[in-house]
C-alpha positions in Angstrom: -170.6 -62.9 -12.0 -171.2 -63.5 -8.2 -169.6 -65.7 -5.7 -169.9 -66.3 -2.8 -169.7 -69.2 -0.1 -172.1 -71.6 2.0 -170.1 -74.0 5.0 -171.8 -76.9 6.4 -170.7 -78.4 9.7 -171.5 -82.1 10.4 -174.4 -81.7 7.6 -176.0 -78.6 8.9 -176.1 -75.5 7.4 -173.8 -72.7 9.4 -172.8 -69.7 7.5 -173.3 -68.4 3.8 -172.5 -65.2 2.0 -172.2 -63.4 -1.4 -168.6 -62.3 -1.7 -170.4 -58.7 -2.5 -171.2 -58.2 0.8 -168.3 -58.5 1.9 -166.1 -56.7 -1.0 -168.9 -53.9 -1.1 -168.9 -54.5 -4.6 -171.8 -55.4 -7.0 -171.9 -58.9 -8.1 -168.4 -59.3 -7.3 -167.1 -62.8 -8.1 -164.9 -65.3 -6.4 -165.1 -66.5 -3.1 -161.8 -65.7 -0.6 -163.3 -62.9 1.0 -166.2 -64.4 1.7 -164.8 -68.0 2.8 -161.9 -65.7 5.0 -165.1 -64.0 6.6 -166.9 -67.0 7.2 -164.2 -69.6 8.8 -163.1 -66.6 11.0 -167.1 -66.3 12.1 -167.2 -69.7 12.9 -163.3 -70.1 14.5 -162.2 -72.1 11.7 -159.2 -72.3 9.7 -158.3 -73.4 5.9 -156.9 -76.7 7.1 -160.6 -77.6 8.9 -161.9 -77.7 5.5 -162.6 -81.4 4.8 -164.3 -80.9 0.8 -165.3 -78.4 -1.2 -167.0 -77.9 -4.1 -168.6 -75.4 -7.2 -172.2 -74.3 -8.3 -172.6 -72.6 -11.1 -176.1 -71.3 -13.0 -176.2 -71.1 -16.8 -172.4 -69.8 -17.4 -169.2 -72.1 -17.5 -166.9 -72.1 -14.2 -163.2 -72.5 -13.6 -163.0 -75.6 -11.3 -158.8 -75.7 -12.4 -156.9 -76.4 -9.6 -154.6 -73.2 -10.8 -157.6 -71.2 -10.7 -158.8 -72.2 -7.3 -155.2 -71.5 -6.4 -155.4 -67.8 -7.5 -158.8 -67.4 -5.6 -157.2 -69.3 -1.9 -153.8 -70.3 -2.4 -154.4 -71.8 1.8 -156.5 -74.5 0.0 -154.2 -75.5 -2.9 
């Protein structure tokens, strides 16, 4: 499983990273660390976040709002 995270501003593309490079961990999944990394890159905070939404290739994904809680309880 990898995660990671991609922010657009205004419809350009900005910032994006696997969560493993941030974690240091192979294919580490989720997405906190990696969003965390990225808003504070771009002097952003949670509540600048106007959408969001999930990609996922060939396995099923956990869109539940509980699990999105678990991952960033700042965006629940």
């Amino acid at each position: 499983v990898d995660g990671g995270v991609a922010i657009w501003r205004d419809g350009d593309f900005v910032y994006g990273c696997a969560e493993e490079r941030i974690t240091r961990k192979k294919y580490s999944g989720g997405f906190r660390r990696s969003l965390r990394f990225g808003l504070d890159q771009l002097g952003l905070n949670y509540g600048d976040i106007d959408a969001y939404s999930f990609v996922s290739y060939g396995e099923p994904f956990n869109t539940r709002v509980e699990h999105i809680a678990r991952q960033a309880p700042e965006l629940a």
